[in-house]
Every structure is written in C-alpha cells, then in structure tokens.
N, C-alpha and C positions, 0 to 999 in steps of 0.2 A: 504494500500500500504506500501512496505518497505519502512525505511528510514537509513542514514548511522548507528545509533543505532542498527538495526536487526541485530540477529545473525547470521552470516555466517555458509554456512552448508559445508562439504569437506567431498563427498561419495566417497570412495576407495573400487573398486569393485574387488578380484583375480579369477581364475578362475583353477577351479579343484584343488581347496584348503577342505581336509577334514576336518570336524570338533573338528576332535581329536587332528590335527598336531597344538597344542598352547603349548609350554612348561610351558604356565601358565592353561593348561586345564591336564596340566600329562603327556605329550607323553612323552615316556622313551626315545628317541633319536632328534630328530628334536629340535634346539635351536631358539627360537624366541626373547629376551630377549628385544628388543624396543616395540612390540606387547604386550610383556607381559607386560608393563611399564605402556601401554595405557589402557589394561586390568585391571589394579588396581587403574586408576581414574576414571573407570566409570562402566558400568556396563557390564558383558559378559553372554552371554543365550547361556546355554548350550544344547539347544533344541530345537534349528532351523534348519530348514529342508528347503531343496528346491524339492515341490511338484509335478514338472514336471522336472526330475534333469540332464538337459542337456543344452548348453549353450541358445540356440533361445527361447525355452519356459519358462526358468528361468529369461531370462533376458524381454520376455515381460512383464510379472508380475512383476519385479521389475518396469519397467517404467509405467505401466497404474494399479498398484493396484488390478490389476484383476484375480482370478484364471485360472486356464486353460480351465477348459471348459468354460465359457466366455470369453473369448479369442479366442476360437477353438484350440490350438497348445498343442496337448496331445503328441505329439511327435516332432522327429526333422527332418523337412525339408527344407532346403535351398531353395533361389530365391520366398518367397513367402511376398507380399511385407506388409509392417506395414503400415498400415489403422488404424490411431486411435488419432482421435482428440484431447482427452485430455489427456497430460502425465505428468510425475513428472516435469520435467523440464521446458515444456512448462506453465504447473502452476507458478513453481517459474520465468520464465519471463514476466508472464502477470501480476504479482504485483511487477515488478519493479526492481528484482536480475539480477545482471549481470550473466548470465550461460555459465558456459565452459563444453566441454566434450572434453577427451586426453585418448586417448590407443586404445584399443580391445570394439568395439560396439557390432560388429553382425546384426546392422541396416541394411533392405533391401529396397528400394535401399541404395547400403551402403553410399551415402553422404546426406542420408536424416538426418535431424539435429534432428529429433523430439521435436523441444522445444527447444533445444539449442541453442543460439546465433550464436554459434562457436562449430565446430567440429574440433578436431586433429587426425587423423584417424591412428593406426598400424593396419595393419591385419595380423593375423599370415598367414603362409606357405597354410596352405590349402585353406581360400579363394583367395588368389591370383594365386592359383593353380587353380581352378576354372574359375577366369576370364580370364586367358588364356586359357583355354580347352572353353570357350564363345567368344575368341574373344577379349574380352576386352584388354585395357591396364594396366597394376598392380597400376600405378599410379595413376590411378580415385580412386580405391577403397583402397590408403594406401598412406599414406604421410611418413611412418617409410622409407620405399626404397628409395627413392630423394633423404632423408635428407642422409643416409646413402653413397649414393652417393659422395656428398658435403663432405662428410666428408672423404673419402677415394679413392674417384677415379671413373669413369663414370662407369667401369666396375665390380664393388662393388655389390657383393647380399650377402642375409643374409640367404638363405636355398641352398649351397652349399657345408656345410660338411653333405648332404645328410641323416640327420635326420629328420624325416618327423612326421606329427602335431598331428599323434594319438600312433603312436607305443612307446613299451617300451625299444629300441637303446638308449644306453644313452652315449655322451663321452662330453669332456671341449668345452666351446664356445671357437670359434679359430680366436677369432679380437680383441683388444683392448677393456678392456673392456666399457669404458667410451661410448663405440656405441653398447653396448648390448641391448635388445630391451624395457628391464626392467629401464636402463638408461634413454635410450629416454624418455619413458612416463612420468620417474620423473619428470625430465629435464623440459622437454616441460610444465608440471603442474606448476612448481617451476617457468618459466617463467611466465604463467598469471599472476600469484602472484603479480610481478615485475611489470608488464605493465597494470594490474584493473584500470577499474573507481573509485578510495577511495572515491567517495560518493556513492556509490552501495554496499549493499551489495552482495556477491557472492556463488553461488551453483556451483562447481568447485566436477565434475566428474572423478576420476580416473582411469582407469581399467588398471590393468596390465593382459598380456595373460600368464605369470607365475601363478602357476610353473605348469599348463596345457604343454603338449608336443610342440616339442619337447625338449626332458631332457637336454640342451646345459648349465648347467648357468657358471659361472668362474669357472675356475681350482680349485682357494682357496674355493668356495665356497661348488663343489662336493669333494673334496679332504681331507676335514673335516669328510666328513661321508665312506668315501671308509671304513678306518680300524677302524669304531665300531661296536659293536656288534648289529645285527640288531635279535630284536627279532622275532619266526619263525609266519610268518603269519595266523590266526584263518584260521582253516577249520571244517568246521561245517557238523552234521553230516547227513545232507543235501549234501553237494558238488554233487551227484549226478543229480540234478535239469535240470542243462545247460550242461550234458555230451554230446549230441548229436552235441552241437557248438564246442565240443575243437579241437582245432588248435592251438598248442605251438608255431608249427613251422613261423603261420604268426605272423609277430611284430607287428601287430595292431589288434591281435584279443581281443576279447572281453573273451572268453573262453580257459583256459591251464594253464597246469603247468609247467613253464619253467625252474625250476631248478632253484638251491637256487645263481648258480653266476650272472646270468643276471637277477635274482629278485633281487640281493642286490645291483651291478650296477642302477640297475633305480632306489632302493632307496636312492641311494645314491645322484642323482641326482635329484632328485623328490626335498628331503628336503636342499639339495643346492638350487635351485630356490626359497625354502621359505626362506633362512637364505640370501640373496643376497635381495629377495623383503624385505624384515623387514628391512635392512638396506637402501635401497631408501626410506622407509615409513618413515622413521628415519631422512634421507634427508627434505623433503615436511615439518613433521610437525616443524623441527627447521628452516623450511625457513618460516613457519607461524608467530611462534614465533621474528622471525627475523622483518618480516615487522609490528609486533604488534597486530597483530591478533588472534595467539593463545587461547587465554582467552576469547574470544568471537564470539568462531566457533565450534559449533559442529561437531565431526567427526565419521563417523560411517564405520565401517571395516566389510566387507561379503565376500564371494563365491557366484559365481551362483550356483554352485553343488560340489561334492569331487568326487573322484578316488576307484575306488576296489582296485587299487594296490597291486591285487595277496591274496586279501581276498580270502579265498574260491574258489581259481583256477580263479579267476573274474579281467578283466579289464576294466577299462575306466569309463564310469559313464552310466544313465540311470535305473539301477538297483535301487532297493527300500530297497535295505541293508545301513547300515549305512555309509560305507565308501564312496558309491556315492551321498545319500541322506541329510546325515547330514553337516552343514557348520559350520565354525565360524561364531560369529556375536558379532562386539564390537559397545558400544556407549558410547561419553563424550561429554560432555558438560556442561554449564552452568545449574546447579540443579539437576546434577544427579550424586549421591553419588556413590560408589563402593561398589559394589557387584554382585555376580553370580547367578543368575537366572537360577535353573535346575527342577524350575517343567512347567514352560509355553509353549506349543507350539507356535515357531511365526515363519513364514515363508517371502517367499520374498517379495509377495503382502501386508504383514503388512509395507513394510519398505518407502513407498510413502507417504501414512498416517501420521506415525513419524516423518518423514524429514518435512512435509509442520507442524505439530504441533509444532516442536521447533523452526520453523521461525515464529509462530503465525499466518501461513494463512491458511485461509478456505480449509476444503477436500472435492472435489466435492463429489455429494451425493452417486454416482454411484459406488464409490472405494469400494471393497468388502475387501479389508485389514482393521485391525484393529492397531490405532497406538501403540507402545509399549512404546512412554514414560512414563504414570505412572509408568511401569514395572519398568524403567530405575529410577524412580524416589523413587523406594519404595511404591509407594502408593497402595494399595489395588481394586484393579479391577474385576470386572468379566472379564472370558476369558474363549476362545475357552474346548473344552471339546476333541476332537478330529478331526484330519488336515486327509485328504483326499487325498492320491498321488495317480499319475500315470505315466507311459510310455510304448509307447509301441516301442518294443527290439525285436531283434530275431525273427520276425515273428509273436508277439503277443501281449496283453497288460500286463503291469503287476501293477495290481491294490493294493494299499494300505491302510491303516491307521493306526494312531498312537494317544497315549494323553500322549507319553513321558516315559511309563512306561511299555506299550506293545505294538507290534508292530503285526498285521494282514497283509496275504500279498497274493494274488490269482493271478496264472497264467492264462490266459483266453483264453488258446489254450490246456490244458487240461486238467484244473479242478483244478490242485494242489493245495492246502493250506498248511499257515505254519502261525505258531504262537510263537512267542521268548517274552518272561521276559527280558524285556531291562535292568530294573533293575536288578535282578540278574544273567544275561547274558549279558553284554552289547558286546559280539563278535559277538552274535546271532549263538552260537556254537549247540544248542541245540531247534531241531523243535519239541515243544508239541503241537502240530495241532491233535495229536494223542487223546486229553484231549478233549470229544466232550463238554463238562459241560465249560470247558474255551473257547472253540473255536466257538460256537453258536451263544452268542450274537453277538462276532464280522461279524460272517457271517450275521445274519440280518441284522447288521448296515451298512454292504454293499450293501446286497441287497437292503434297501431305499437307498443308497447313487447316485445307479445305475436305480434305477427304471424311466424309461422314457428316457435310452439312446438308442439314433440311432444305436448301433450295435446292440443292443438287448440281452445283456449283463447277464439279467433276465427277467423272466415271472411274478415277484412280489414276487414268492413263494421261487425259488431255484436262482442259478445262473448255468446260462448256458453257456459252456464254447464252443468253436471250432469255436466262431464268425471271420469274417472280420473284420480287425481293417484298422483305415490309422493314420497317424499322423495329422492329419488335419477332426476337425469337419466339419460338413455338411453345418454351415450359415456362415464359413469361407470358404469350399470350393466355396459354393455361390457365397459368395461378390466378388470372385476373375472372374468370370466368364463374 
C-alpha cells in the first residue's frame, strides 16, 4: 500500500498533439520552451505511437493497458459504454493514492469515474453537441459550461464564435482569456493541488482538449505564428491514395487541398494552442513545486494521437502516417536521467504499466503494455521488435506496422501497400512498396498478425482485401448486447 513517502504521479494527457511539434524534438516553427525544459530532465521517446490513433481507442488503452483488439475498439465510435474493471487509476486507488481526473475524458457514460475518486469533467463542443441532439442536458456531461457561467453571466457558452471540434476554421478565442478552456483544466488541476489529502499520495490526471479543434486559443498566442514562415507541407508521392474523399470545400474533411492561406491560418492556430498549453503546463508544474512536491512526483507528458494537418492533402487523425500516428511522450522523475530514446517503440498501452512501476505497485497480470521505465532509466531491456496499428477510416481499415525505422501500411478495401524508410524519409515522401524483396517480409508479418481475424482479413496465405470492417470487434459488440 502507499504511504505519504510514494511518489506522486501527474499524467498530463493533450490531445491531437503531433509528435514532431516539441521545439526540443526540431520542429522548425512551433515554440514549446517549458516542455522543452521538462524534456531535458528526463527522458523523451521519440517513437511512440498511438496504435489505434483517435481519441476513444487511444484513450482506452491508455487507461486499461490493453491493445485494441482486446479491447474490441479498432475504430471510433461514440455512446459505446466502458466495461472494464480494472484500470490505471482504479489500480492506483485501490493501494491507497488519492486520484483526481480534470479536463477532456471521452469516458462513456461520460461521468463514469473509472477508478477515479473524482472527476472534473470539460467536454469539448462536439460531445455536448451530441447530448443535445440525445436529449440530454450539457451539464451532466461537462462541468467547463457552469463554471463558465459563474464566471461570466447565465447566458455564457463557449462554442458561439461558431468554430466547430473537427474542422480546420481557425480565428482568436473571443473571452477573456483566464476562462479559456485550456485555463480551466489548469486551474481546476492547480486546485487539487491546494485542497489533497498531504498524507496521500496522489495520481492527478490532466487532459487538456488543446490544441485538438477547435483552432480558438488567445490572440497573442495565434498571432505569434500568423507572420512566420510556415514551411510547405510533405506530399508524398503517394497523395493519390485518399483522392476519391477530397473535399477542400468541407472544413472538416479528412481529404483536400485547401490552399496555402487557410492551411497557414490553422497552422497558425494549431501551434498557438501548443504554445498557450506549455504555458498552463508551466503553470501546474511550478504550482507542484510551490506546494513541495515537485521532486517527488513523476510526471509524464503524451497525446492520444496527432493531426495530418495538410500532410499529404490529409486531415485530422486516424490515419497510420506519422502526423496522426506519432505522439510526444515525456517522463521525469525521481531516477530517471535525460535523455532521448529514438530506437524503442512504446505506445499508449505501455504507459499504465510505467505509471503503476514508478509508484512501486503491482501491474495486474493481464496488462499487455510493457512498462518503459528502465527505458527512462537507461537500463538495458529487451523490447518490442514491432507495434501493430490500426483504424478503420473512410470506409475501410487501415492496417499497420512499425519497429521505428520502417513503416508497412495496407488499405483493406483495396489491396494497396506502401512501404517508407522512416529513417531516411521521415515525411514518408516516398512509397517503395514497389521493392517486392523489402516489402514481403512485412507483408507476412501481417498476414500472422491478422491470421484469425473476424473480418477475415487473410486466408493465412495472402491478404484479402474488400472485407466488412466496423469499428467495434465482435466480443465487444457482444458484451454490449
């Protein structure tokens, strides 16, 4: 069991954060410099992945350890409810941590706590969208709009300069900023802080819905990037893949080319929502520091998934290109030196594992992630050889794999393969799927990867493509029935 000695843990979750956007990982534009701060006391993996990379399946894996096919949620579908007994946080309350969760869950039903003592619930624009087109009232499923209330007047909402939770519309949030949505979660975190049990240690969840749509964050924050030079996004010689989806004209498509004014607009607003969250993060960890804590709290910084943001005519996430698939991923703490980590694959299911090893409690047997702090520590470990994605997008699934230094990747509504030198491609500019001598093994290691799936994916021998997909396996369809 803990006792007030345990380490505290402080898991800050962002959400359609890519993994290149760290000014301490090289992005030519995006300024993170508190992130980067944190980055040089401990350790950053530059090749983590989120293996189902959209927000509902990424984030179950992050809380139960488990990949997606055990789990069932190989895609994204709302209102499907979380059944799952044992999870990260529910662990760390059954040995004794006090656990908090503040921001953007995604939990269905959304005030189920999963493990958590306490929930502080924001939900961005689109679920509350939802539970009014259901009927519901926005306040069950969000405590951001109340408060927001309280603070401004009964007649107060926060998705009324008509930017909406997937498109790429991008202008300045239009309230003060101290009630932006990125505020609140600090805020509200920065409070537990203040009000814990100081003989508990505590697992203290963050998640901001930044710099995910939509593109709103402060004036100073996009107004920094309005007039730099944004350089022009990879298109690969590929782009033709997803022609048959483009639509410029819808601001929430997933496929087009909008023209370099309203791509440099949303970039500009994209990495204002990073340079505004780094500075809340900024906020929390000197309010750590403040209550004395700092030094004896591990804190580990992620994404559920990143953004195409106009890679290859491509928006949003789901995809198995780097910009939707790849995350940040920082950890500090107590024995873990500095440094960068660019040959491991670790993904989101490793990061429950981690968390319960640097509080020193047991990982149930069941967790199929593996922890990374030796990684974080320097130590020498066996590890994964190659990580396994999928989603299914557009009508199909789009199956993957990776070990960091090449990437395999098969549509499964018509056959396509492509094959990139991450190493020396890392835009994924260039498909040798053409190279049947490099691209073989990968296809077998698919075909066992798939061998025994309910679409029927393979015969053992080839992969067969033009199957029924759903986003939801068949013993999760099940259970729900």
């Amino acid at each position: 069991m803990a006792t007030s000695a345990s380490p505290n843990v402080l898991l800050i979750m962002v959400d359609q954060w890519r993994g290149d956007c760290l000014s301490a990982a090289g992005h030519p534009v995006v300024q993170t410099p508190f992130l980067d701060r944190l980055a040089l006391s401990g350790a950053r993996f530059d090749r983590a992945y989120s293996a189902a990379p959209t927000c509902i399946p990424a984030r179950v894996s992050l809380m139960t350890g488990l990949g997606q096919v055990t789990h069932g949620r190989v895609g994204y579908q709302d209102y499907v409810p979380w059944d799952y007994p044992i999870t990260l946080a529910g662990e760390f309350t059954r040995h004794g941590y006090q656990t908090q969760a503040v921001g953007k869950m995604h939990f269905y039903p959304e005030r189920s706590q999963q493990g958590f003592q306490n929930v502080i619930l924001h939900s961005p624009t689109g679920i509350i969208r939802m539970a009014r087109q259901h009927g519901i009232d926005p306040d069950q499923v969000d405590d951001y709009l109340p408060w927001l209330r309280q603070q401004l007047g009964r007649d107060a909402t926060f998705f009324d300069n008509g930017v909406d939770s997937n498109s790429y519309v991008a202008r300045p949030w239009d309230k003060p900023e101290h009630v932006h949505p990125t505020n609140f979660v600090a805020t509200q975190a920065a409070d537990f802080l203040r009000r814990r049990d100081t003989d508990k240690p505590f697992l203290l969840f963050t998640s901001f819905n930044a710099p995910h749509p939509p593109y709103d964050p402060p004036s100073w924050a996009m107004e920094q990037y309005l007039d730099a030079p944004m350089p022009p996004p990879p298109i690969g010689d590929w782009v033709d893949a997803f022609s048959a989806f483009d639509n410029p004209r819808d601001p929430a498509t997933f496929v087009g080319d909008i023209g370099t004014r309203l791509l440099h607009r949303a970039q500009a607003a994209y990495y204002g929502h990073m340079s505004h969250v780094d500075q809340q993060i900024n906020y929390l960890l000197e309010t750590l520091a403040h209550y004395g804590v700092r030094d004896n709290t591990y804190v580990c910084f992620l994404a559920d998934h990143g953004e195409m943001l106009g890679d290859h005519h491509l928006f949003r996430k789901g995809f198995p290109y780097e910009g939707s698939a790849r995350i940040p991923l920082l950890l500090t703490g107590p024995g873990i030196r500095p440094t960068v980590n660019d040959d491991s694959v670790v993904e989101l299911r490793d990061v429950m594992p981690t968390l319960l090893e640097c509080a020193g409690l047991p990982i149930p047997e069941h967790v199929e992630g593996r922890s990374f702090l030796p990684l974080a520590r320097g130590e020498h470990t066996e590890w994964r050889e190659i990580l396994h994605g999928e989603h299914t997008l557009l009508g199909q699934s789009l199956q993957w794999l990776t070990d960091g230094r090449m990437k395999y990747i098969w549509h499964s509504s018509t056959g396509r393969e492509q094959l990139f030198d991450l190493r020396n491609d890392p835009s994924e500019l260039r498909d040798i799927a053409h190279d049947e001598a490099r691209t073989r093994p990968w296809r077998a290691e698919l075909i066992k990867v798939l061998t025994g799936r309910e679409e029927g994916f393979t015969d053992g021998a080839r992969l067969v493509p033009g199957r029924p997909v759903s986003p939801m396996l068949a013993h999760l369809r099940d259970r729900l029935r």
